[in-house]
GUZABA-707591 format. One record per residue (C-alpha): z, y, x; residue in three letters. Coordinates in steps of 0.2 Angstrom, whole numbers. Example, Ala and Ser with C-alpha at 12.3 -4.5 7.8 and 13.67 -1.06 7.14 Angstrom:
+-------+-------+-------+------+
:    up : north :  east : code :
+-------+-------+-------+------+
:    39 :   -22 :    62 :  ALA :
:    36 :    -5 :    68 :  SER :
+-------+-------+-------+------+
//
This chain:
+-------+-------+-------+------+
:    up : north :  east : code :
+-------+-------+-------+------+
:   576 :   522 :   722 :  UNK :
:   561 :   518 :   710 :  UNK :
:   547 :   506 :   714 :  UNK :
:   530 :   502 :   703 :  UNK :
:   522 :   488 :   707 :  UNK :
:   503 :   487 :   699 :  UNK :
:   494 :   471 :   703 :  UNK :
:   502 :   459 :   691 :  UNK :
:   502 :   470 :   677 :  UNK :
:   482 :   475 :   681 :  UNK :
:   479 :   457 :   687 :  UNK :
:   488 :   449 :   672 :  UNK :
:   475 :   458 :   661 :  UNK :
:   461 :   454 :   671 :  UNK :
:   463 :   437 :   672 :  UNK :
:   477 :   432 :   661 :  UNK :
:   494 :   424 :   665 :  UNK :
:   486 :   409 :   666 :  UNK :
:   476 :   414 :   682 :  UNK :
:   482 :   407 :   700 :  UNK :
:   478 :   427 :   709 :  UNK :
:   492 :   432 :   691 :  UNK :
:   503 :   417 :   696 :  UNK :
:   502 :   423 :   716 :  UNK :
:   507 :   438 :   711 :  UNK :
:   522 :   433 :   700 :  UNK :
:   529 :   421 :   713 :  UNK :
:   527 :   436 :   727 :  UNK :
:   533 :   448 :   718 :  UNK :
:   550 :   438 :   713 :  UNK :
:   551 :   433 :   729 :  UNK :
:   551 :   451 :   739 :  UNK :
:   564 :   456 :   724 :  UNK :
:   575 :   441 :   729 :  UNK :
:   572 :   445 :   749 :  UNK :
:   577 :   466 :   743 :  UNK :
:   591 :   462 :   732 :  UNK :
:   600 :   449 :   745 :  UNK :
:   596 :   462 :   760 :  UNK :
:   606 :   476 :   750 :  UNK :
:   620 :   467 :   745 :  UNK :
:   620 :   461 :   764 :  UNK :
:   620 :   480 :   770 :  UNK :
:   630 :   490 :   757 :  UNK :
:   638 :   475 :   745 :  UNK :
:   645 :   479 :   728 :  UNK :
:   641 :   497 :   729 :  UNK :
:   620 :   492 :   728 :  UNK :
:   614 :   487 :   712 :  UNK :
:   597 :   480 :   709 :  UNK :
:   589 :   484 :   691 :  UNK :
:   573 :   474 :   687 :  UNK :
:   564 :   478 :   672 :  UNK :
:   544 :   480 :   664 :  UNK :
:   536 :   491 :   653 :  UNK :
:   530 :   478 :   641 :  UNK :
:   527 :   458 :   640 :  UNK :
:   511 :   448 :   641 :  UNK :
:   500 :   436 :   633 :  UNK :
:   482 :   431 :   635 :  UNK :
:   473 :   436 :   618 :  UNK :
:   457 :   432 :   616 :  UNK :
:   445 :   447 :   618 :  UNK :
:   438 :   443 :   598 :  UNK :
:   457 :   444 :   591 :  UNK :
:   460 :   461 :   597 :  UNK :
:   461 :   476 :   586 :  UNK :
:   455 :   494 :   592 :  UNK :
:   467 :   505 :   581 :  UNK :
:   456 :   517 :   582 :  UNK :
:   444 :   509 :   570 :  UNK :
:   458 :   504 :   556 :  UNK :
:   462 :   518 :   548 :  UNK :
:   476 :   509 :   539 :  UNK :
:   485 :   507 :   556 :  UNK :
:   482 :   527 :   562 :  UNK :
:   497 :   531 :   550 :  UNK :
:   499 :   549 :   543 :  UNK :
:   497 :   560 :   560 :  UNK :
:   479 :   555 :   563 :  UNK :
:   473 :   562 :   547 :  UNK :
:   467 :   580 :   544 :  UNK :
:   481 :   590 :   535 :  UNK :
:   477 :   596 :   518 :  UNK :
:   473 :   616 :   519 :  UNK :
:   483 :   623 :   501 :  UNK :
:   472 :   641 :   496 :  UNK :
+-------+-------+-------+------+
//
């Protein structure tokens, strides 16, 4: 079974971590996975296994200190660039 949950990832970038609707989220969201993970273990024991995992971590960063790489050349590495034609 696989499960995505959205709203704190899209809150946490709305509002930052700092946020009470972000911290509403975190607390319901680790609460429901406690309530799920005690249930299955209830029902089906060792044989149920609950992985938790994100796709990345977040920090508030103030909108002035973030860097579009699109307008750093110097980041874009060598794929961005046009190749050389030889003839």
């Amino acid at each position: 079974m696989y499960l995505y949950v959205d709203e704190l990832d899209r809150t946490g970038h709305r509002e930052g971590t700092a946020s009470p609707r972000w911290r509403e989220y975190l607390e319901g969201l680790n609460a429901a996975a406690e309530r799920f993970s005690m249930q299955l273990a209830q029902r089906f024991g060792e044989r149920a296994t609950v992985l938790l995992t994100a796709d990345h971590g977040m920090v508030d960063v103030p909108h002035a200190a973030g860097i579009d790489v699109a307008e750093r050349e110097d980041l874009l590495g060598e794929s961005s660039t046009q190749p050389e034609t030889h003839g």
